[in-house]
ROKE-9508 format. One record per residue (C-alpha): residue number from 0; residue in three letters; chain; x, y, z. Coordinates in steps of 0.5 Angstrom, whole numbers, plus 500, padded with zeros to 3 digits. Layout:
N
<rec k="NUM" r="ALA" c="A" u="X" v="Y" w="Z"/>
...
! end
This chain:
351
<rec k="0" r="UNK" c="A" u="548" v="492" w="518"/>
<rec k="1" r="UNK" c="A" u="551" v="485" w="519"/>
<rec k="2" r="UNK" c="A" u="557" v="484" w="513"/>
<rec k="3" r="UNK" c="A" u="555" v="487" w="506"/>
<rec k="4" r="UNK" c="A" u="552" v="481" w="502"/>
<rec k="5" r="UNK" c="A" u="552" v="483" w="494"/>
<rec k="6" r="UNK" c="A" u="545" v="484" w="493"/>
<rec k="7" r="UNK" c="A" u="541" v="485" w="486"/>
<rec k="8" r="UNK" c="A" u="535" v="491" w="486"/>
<rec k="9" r="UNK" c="A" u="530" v="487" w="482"/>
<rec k="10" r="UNK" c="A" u="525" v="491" w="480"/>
<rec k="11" r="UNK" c="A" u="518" v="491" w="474"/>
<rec k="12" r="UNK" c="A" u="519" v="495" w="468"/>
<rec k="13" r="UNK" c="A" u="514" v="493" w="463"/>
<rec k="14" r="UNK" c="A" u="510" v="499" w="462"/>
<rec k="15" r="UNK" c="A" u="504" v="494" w="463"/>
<rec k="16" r="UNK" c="A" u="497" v="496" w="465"/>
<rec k="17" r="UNK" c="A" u="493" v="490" w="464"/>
<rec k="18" r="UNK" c="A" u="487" v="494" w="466"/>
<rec k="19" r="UNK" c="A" u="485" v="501" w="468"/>
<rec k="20" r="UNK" c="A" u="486" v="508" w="464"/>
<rec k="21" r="UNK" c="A" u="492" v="510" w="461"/>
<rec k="22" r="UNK" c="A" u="494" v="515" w="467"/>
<rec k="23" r="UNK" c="A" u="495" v="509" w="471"/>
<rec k="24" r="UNK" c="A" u="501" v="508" w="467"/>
<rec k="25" r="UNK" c="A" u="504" v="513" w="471"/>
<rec k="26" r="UNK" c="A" u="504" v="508" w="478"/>
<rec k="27" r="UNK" c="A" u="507" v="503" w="475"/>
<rec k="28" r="UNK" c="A" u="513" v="507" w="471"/>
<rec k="29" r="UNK" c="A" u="515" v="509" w="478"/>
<rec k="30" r="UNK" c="A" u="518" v="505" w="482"/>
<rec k="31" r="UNK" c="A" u="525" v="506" w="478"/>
<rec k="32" r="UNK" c="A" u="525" v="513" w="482"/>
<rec k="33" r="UNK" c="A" u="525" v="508" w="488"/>
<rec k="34" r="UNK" c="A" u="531" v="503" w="485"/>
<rec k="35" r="UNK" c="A" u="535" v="509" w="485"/>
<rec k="36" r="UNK" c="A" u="534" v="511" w="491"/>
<rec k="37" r="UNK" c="A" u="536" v="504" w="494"/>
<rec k="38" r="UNK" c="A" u="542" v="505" w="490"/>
<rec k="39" r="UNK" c="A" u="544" v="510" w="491"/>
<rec k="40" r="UNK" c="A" u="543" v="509" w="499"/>
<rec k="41" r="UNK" c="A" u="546" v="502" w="498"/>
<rec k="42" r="UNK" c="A" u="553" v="505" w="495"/>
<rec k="43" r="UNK" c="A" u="553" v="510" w="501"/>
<rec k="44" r="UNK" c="A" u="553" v="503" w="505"/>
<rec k="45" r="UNK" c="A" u="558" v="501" w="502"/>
<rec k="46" r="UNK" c="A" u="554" v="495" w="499"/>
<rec k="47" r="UNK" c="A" u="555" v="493" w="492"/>
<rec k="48" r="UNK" c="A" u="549" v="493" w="488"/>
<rec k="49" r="UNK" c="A" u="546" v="493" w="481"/>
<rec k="50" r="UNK" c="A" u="539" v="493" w="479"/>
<rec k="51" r="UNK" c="A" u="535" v="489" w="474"/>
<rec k="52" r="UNK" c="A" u="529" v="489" w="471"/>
<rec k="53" r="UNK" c="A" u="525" v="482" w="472"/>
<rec k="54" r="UNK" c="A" u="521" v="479" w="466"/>
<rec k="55" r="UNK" c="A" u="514" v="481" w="464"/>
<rec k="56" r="UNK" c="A" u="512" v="474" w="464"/>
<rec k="57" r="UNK" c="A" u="510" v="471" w="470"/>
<rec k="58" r="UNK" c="A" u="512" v="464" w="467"/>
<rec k="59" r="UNK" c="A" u="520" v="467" w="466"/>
<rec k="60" r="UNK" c="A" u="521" v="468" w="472"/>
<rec k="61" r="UNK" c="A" u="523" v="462" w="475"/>
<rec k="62" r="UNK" c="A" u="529" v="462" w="470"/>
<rec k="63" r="UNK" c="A" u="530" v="469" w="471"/>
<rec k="64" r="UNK" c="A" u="531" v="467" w="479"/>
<rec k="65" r="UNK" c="A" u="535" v="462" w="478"/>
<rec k="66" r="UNK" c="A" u="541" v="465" w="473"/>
<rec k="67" r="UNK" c="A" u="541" v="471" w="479"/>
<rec k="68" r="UNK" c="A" u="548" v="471" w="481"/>
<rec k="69" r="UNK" c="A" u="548" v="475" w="488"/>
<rec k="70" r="UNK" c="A" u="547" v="473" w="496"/>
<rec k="71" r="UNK" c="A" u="540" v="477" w="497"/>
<rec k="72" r="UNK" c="A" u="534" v="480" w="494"/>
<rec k="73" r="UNK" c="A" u="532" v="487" w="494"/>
<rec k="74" r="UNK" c="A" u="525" v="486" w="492"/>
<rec k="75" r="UNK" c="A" u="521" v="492" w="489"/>
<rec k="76" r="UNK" c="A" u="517" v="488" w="484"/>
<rec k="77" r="UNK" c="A" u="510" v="491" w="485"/>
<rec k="78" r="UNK" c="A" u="506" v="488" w="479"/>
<rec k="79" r="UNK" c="A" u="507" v="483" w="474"/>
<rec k="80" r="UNK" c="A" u="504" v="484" w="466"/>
<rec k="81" r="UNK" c="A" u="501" v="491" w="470"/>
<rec k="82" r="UNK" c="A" u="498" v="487" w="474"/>
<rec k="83" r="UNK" c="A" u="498" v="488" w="481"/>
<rec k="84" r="UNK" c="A" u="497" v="481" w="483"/>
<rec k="85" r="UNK" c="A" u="503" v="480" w="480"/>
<rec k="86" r="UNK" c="A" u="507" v="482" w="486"/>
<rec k="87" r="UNK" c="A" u="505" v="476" w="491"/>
<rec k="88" r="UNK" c="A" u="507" v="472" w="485"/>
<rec k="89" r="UNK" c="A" u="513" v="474" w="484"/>
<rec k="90" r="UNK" c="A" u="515" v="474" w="492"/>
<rec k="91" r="UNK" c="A" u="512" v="466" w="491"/>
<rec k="92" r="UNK" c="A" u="518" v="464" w="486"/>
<rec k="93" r="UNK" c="A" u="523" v="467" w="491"/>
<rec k="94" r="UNK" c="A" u="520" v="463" w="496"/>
<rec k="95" r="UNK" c="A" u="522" v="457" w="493"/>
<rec k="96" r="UNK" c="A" u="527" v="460" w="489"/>
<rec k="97" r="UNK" c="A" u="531" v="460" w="497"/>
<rec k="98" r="UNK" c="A" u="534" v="467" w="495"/>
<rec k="99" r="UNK" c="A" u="533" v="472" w="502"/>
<rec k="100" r="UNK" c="A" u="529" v="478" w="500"/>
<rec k="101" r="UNK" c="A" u="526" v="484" w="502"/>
<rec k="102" r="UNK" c="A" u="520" v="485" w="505"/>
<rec k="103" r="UNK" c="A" u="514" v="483" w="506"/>
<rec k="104" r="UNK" c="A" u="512" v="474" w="505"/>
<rec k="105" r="UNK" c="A" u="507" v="473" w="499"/>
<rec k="106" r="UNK" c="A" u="501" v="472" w="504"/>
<rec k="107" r="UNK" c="A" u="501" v="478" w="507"/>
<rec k="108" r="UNK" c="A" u="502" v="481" w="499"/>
<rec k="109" r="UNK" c="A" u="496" v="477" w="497"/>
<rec k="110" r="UNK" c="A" u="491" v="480" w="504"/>
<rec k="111" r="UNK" c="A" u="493" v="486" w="503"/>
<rec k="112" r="UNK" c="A" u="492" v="486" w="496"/>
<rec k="113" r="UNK" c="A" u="485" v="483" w="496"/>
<rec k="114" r="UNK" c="A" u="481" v="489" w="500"/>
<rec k="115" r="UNK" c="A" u="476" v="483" w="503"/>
<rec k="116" r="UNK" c="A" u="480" v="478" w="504"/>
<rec k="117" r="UNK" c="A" u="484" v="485" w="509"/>
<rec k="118" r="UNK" c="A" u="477" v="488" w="512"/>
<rec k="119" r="UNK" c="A" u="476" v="480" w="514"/>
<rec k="120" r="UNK" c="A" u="482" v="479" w="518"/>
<rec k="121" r="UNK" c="A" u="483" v="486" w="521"/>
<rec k="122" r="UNK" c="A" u="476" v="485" w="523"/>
<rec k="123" r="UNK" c="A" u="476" v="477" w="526"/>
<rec k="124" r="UNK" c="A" u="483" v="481" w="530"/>
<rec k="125" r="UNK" c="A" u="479" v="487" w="533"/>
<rec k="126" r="UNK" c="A" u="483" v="491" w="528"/>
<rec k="127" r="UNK" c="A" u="476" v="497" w="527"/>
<rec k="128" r="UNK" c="A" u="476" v="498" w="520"/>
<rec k="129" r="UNK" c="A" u="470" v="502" w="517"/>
<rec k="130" r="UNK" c="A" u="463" v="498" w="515"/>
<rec k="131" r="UNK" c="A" u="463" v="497" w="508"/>
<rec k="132" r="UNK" c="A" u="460" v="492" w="502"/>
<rec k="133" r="UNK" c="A" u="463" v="489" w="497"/>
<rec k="134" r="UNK" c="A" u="460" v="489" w="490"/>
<rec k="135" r="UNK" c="A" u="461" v="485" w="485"/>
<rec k="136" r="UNK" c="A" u="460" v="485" w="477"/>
<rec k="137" r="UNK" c="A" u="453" v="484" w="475"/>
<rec k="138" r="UNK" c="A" u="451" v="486" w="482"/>
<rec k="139" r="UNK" c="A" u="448" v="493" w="481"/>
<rec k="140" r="UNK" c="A" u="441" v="491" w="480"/>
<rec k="141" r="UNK" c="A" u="438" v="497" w="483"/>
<rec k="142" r="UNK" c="A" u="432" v="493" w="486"/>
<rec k="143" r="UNK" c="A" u="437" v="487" w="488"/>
<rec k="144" r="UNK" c="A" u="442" v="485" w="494"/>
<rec k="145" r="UNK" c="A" u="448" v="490" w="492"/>
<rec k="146" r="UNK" c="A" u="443" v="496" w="492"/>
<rec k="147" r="UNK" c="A" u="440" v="494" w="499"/>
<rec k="148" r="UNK" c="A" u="446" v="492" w="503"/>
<rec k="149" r="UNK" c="A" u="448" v="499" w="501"/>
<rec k="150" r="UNK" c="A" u="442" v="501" w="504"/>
<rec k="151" r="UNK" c="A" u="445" v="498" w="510"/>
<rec k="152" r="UNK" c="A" u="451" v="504" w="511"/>
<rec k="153" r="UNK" c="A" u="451" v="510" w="512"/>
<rec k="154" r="UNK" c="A" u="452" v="516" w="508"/>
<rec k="155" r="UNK" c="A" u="456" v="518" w="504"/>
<rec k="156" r="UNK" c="A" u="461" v="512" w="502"/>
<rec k="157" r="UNK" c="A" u="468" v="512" w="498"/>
<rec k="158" r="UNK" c="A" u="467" v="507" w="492"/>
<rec k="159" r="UNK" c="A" u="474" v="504" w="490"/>
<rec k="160" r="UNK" c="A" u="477" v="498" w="486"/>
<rec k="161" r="UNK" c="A" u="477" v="492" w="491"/>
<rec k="162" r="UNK" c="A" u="484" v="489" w="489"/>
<rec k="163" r="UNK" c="A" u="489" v="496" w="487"/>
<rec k="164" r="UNK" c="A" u="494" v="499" w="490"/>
<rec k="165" r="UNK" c="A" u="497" v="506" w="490"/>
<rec k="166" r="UNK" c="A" u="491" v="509" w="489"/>
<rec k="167" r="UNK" c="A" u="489" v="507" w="483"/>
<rec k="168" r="UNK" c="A" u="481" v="508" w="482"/>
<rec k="169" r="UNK" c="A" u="480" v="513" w="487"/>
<rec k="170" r="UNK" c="A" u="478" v="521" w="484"/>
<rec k="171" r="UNK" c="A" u="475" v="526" w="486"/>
<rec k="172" r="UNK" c="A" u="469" v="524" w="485"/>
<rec k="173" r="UNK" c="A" u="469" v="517" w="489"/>
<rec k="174" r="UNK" c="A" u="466" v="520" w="495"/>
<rec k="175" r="UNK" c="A" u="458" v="517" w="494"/>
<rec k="176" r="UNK" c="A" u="453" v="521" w="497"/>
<rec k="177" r="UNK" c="A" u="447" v="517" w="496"/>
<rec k="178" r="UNK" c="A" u="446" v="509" w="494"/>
<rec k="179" r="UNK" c="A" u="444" v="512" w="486"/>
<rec k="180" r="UNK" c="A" u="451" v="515" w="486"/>
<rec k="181" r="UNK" c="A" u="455" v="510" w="489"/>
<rec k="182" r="UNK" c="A" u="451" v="505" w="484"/>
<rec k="183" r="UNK" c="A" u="455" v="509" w="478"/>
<rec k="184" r="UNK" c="A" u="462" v="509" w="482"/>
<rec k="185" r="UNK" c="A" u="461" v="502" w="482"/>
<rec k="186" r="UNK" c="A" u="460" v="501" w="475"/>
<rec k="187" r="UNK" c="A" u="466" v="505" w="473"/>
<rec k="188" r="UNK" c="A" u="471" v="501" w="478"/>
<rec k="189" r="UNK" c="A" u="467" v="494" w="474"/>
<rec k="190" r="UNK" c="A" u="469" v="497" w="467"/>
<rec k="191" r="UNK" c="A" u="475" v="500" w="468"/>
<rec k="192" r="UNK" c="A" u="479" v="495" w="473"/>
<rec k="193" r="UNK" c="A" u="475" v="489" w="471"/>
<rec k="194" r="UNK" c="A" u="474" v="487" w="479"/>
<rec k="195" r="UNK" c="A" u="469" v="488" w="484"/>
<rec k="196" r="UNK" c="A" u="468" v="495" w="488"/>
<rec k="197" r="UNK" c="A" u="469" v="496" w="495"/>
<rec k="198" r="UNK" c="A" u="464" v="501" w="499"/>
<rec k="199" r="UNK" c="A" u="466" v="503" w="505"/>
<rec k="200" r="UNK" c="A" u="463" v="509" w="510"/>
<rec k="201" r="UNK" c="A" u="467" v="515" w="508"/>
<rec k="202" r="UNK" c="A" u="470" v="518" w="515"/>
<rec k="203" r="UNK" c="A" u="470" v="525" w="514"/>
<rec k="204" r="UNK" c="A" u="476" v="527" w="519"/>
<rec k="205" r="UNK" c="A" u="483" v="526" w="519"/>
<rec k="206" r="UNK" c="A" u="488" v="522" w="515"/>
<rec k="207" r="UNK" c="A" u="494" v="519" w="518"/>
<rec k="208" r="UNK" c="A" u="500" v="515" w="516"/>
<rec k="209" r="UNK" c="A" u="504" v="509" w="520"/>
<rec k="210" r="UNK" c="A" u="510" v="507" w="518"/>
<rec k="211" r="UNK" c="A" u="512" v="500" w="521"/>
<rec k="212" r="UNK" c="A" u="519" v="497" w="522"/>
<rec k="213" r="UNK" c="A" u="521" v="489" w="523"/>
<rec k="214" r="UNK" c="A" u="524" v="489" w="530"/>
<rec k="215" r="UNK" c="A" u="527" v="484" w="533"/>
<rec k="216" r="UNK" c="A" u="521" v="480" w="534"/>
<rec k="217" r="UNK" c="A" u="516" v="479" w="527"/>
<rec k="218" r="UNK" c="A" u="511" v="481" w="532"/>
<rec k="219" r="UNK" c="A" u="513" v="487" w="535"/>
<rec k="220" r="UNK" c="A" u="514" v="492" w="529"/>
<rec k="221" r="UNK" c="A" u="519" v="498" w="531"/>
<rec k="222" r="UNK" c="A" u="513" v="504" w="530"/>
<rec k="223" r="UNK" c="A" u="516" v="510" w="527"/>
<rec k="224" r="UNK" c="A" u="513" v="518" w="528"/>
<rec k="225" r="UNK" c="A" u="506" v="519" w="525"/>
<rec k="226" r="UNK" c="A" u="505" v="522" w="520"/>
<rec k="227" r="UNK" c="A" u="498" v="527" w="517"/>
<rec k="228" r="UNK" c="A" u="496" v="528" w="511"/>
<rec k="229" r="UNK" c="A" u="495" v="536" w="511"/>
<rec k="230" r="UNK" c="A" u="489" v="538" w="505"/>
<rec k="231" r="UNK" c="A" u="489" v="545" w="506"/>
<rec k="232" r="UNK" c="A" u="491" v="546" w="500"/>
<rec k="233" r="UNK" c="A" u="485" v="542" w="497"/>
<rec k="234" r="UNK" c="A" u="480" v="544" w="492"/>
<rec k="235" r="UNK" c="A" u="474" v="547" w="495"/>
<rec k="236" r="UNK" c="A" u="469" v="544" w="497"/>
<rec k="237" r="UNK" c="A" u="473" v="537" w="494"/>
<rec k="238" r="UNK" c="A" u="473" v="531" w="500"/>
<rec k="239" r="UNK" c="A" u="479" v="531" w="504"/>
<rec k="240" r="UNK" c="A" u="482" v="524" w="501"/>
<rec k="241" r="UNK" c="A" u="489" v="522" w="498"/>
<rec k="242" r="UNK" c="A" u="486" v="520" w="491"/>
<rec k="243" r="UNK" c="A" u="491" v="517" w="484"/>
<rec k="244" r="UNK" c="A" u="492" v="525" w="483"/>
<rec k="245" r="UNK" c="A" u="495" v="526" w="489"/>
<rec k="246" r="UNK" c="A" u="500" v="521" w="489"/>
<rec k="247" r="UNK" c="A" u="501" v="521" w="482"/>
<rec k="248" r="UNK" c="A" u="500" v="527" w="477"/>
<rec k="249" r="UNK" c="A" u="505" v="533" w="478"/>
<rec k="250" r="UNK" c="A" u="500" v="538" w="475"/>
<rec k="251" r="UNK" c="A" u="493" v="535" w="479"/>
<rec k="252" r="UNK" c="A" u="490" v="540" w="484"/>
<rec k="253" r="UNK" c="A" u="490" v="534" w="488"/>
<rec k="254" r="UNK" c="A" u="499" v="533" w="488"/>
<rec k="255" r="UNK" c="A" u="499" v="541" w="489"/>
<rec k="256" r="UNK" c="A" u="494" v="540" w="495"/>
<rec k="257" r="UNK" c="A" u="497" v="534" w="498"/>
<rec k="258" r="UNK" c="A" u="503" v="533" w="503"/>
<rec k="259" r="UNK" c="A" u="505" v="529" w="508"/>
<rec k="260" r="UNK" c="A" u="507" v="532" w="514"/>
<rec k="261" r="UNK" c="A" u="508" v="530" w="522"/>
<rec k="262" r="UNK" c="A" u="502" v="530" w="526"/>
<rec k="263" r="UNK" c="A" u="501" v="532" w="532"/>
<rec k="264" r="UNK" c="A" u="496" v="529" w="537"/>
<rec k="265" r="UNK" c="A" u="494" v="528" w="543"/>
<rec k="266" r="UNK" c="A" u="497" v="522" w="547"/>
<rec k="267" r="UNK" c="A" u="490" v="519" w="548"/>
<rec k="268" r="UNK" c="A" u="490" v="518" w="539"/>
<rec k="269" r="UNK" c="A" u="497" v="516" w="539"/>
<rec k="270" r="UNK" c="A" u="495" v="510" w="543"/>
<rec k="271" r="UNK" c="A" u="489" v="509" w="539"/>
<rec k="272" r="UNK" c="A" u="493" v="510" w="532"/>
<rec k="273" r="UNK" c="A" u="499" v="506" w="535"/>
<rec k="274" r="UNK" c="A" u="495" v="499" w="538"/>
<rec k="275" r="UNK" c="A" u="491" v="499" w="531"/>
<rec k="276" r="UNK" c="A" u="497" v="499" w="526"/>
<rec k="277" r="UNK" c="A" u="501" v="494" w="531"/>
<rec k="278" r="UNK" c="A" u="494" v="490" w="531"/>
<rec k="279" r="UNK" c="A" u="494" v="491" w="522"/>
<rec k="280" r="UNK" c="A" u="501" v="488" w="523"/>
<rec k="281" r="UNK" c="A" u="501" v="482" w="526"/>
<rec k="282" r="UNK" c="A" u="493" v="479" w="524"/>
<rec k="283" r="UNK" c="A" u="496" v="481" w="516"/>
<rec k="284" r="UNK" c="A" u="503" v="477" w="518"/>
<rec k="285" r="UNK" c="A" u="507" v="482" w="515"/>
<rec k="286" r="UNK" c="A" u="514" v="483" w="515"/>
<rec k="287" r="UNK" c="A" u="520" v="488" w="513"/>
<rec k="288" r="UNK" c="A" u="516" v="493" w="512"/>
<rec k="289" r="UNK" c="A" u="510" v="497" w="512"/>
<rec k="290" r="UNK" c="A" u="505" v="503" w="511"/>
<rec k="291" r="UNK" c="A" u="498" v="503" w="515"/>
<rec k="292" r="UNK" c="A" u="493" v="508" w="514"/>
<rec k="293" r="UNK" c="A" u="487" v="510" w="518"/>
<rec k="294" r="UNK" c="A" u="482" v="516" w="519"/>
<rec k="295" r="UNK" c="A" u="479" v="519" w="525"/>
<rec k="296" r="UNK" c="A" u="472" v="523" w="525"/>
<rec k="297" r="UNK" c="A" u="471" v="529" w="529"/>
<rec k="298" r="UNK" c="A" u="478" v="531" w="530"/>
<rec k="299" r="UNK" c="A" u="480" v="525" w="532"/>
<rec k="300" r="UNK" c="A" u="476" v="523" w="537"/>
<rec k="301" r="UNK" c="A" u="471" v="520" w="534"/>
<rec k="302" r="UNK" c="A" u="470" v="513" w="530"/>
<rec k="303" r="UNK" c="A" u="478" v="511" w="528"/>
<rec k="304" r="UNK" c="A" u="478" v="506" w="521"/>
<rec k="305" r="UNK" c="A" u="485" v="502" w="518"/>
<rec k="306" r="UNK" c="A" u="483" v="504" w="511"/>
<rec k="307" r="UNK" c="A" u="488" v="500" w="508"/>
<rec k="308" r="UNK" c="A" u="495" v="496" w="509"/>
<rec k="309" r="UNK" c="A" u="501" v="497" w="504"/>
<rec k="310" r="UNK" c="A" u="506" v="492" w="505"/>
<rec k="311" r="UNK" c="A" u="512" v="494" w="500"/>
<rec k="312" r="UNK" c="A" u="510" v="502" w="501"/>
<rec k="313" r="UNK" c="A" u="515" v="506" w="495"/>
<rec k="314" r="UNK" c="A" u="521" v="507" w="498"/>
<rec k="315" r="UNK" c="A" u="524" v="513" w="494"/>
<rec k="316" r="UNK" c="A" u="527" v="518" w="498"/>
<rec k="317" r="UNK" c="A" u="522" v="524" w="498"/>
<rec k="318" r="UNK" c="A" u="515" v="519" w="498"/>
<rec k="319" r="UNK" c="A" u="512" v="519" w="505"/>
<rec k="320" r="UNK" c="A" u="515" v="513" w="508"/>
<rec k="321" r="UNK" c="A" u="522" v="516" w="507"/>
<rec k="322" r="UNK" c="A" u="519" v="522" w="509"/>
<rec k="323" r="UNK" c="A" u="516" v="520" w="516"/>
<rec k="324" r="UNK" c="A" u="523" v="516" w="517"/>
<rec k="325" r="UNK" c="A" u="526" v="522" w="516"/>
<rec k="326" r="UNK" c="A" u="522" v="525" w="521"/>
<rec k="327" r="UNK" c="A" u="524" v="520" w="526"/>
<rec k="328" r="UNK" c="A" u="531" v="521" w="526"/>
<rec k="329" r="UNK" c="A" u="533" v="515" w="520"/>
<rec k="330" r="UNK" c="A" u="536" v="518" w="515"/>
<rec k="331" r="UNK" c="A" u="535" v="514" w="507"/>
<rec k="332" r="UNK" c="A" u="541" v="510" w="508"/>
<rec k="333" r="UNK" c="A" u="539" v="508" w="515"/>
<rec k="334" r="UNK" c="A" u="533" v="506" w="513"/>
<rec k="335" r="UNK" c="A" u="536" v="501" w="507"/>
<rec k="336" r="UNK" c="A" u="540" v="498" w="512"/>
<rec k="337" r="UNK" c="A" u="535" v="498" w="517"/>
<rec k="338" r="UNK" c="A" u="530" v="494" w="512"/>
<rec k="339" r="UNK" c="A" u="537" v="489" w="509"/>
<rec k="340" r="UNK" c="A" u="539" v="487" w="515"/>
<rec k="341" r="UNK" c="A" u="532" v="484" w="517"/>
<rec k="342" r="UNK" c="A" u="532" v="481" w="510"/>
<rec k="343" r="UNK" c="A" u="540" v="478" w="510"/>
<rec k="344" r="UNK" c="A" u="538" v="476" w="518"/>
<rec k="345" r="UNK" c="A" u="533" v="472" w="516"/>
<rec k="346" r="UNK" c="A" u="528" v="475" w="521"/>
<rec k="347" r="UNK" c="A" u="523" v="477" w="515"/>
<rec k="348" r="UNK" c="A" u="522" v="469" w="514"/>
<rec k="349" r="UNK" c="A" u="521" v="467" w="520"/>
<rec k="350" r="UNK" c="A" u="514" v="472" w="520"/>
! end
């Protein structure tokens, strides 16, 4: 790193949920397990820093921008009032605010938090994403456009919230494997998280992770090894996805069957998986920081999807990313600096 900045960890700690059910609770309370790893990593740089929770209140946080005290902004607001819209909000006000910031700009947060706006620019880029639909409340009638552009893709189908991130809205159960059940999933993302449902084909095969870096050109990330989800300590019979469960609730049989591993594939996938993560990059405009996810059908030599984009991933010490980053030979210190400097260089404001 460049010089040691007096940095503010800025983080959300409302305990808010502004839609969903009462587990999701759990997604938003756990960014402080992140801020502490950041801390923690900071202090073994040598970096003084403190960590503040951000106003719940969209309209106090200009004035709490304007009282910080510090050089740069270690940005890990991810929702607003519980409400993960709130993030490219936040980011927004730190734009005008002129405070250096961690990670990603507020276009990219807000693309890759609207799943359509995401599957529209990757796929005017060339980036392959799987087919899907959007369907919206009160667009369920079985007899009308919804239920027949669901006729148009091939089943099954996962459904999922069309605007969450860190898995919120996806079970089990959101494999659809005809239109009638994918119509129902559809309704419980409506009535729960009060926004459209995504209807994607489900790719039946292998989940890989990415892990992206900003280099020294915003439109060459620096890729860190792939990474695998491994299911086989799955439940029986249960499609091989990383639902809310997984990521979230210790006792689930999801969290016990789901770990982040280093994959091993063939150069050809390497290729494929690599070219698609750089592609997400750059159509995104992302910056700092983040996470592609994609699936390959048929062991990895059939169709390959991009199946969705985090900027900001969870940066505590034992989730995936820190994971894959450790696997590629950075240590968590290493990886705090490798995102400061981006930050402090001004490298990120530039994407």
């Amino acid at each position: 790193m460049s010089g040691s900045p007096r940095v503010l960890v800025v983080y959300n700690d409302d305990g808010a949920l502004c839609a969903g059910a009462e587990e999701d609770r759990l997604a938003v309370a756990g960014v402080r397990g992140a801020v502490d790893g950041i801390l923690a990593s900071l202090a073994v740089l040598g970096v003084h820093a403190e960590a503040r929770p951000v106003p719940a209140s969209t309209r106090d946080v200009l004035g709490f921008l304007s009282g910080l005290d510090c050089e740069l902004v270690f940005n890990q607001v991810e929702s607003l009032c519980g409400d993960a819209r709130g993030e490219s909000r936040f980011a927004a006000a730190m734009e005008l605010s002129g405070l250096p910031f961690t990670g990603n700009r507020p276009r990219a947060m807000t693309l890759c938090l609207d799943k359509t706006l995401a599957r529209a620019v990757l796929r005017d880029a060339g980036v392959p994403v799987a087919r899907g639909v959007v369907l919206a409340p009160g667009s369920l009638d079985p007899r009308g456009p919804g239920a027949r552009a669901l006729g148009e893709l091939s089943f099954p189908v996962i459904v999922k919230p069309a605007r969450e991130d860190a898995s919120h809205g996806i079970a089990l159960d959101s494999v659809a494997a005809d239109a009638g059940g994918a119509l129902g999933l559809c309704r419980r993302i409506h009535d729960r998280y009060r926004q459209p449902a995504l209807v994607e084909e489900y790719l039946a095969g292998r989940e890989f992770n990415l892990a992206l870096l900003e280099g020294a050109s915003p439109d060459e990330p620096r890729l860190l090894s792939i990474s695998e989800m491994d299911f086989t300590g799955f439940p029986e019979g249960a499609p091989r996805i990383v639902t809310y469960g997984a990521k979230w609730i210790e006792d689930s049989p999801e969290w016990r069957g789901t770990r982040s591993v280093a994959a091993v594939v063939d150069e050809p996938l390497a290729d494929r998986l690599r070219s698609a993560a750089r592609g997400a990059w750059r159509a995104l405009g992302l910056s700092g920081y983040a996470r592609v996810d994609l699936r390959v059908e048929d062991g990895g030599r059939g169709r390959l999807a991009v199946i969705d984009v985090n900027p900001n991933p969870d940066l505590s010490p034992d989730a995936g990313f820190s994971l894959t980053a450790q696997r590629s030979g950075l240590t968590h210190a290493e990886l705090v600096a490798w995102i400061l400097d981006a930050a402090q260089s001004g490298r990120s404001a530039r994407a």
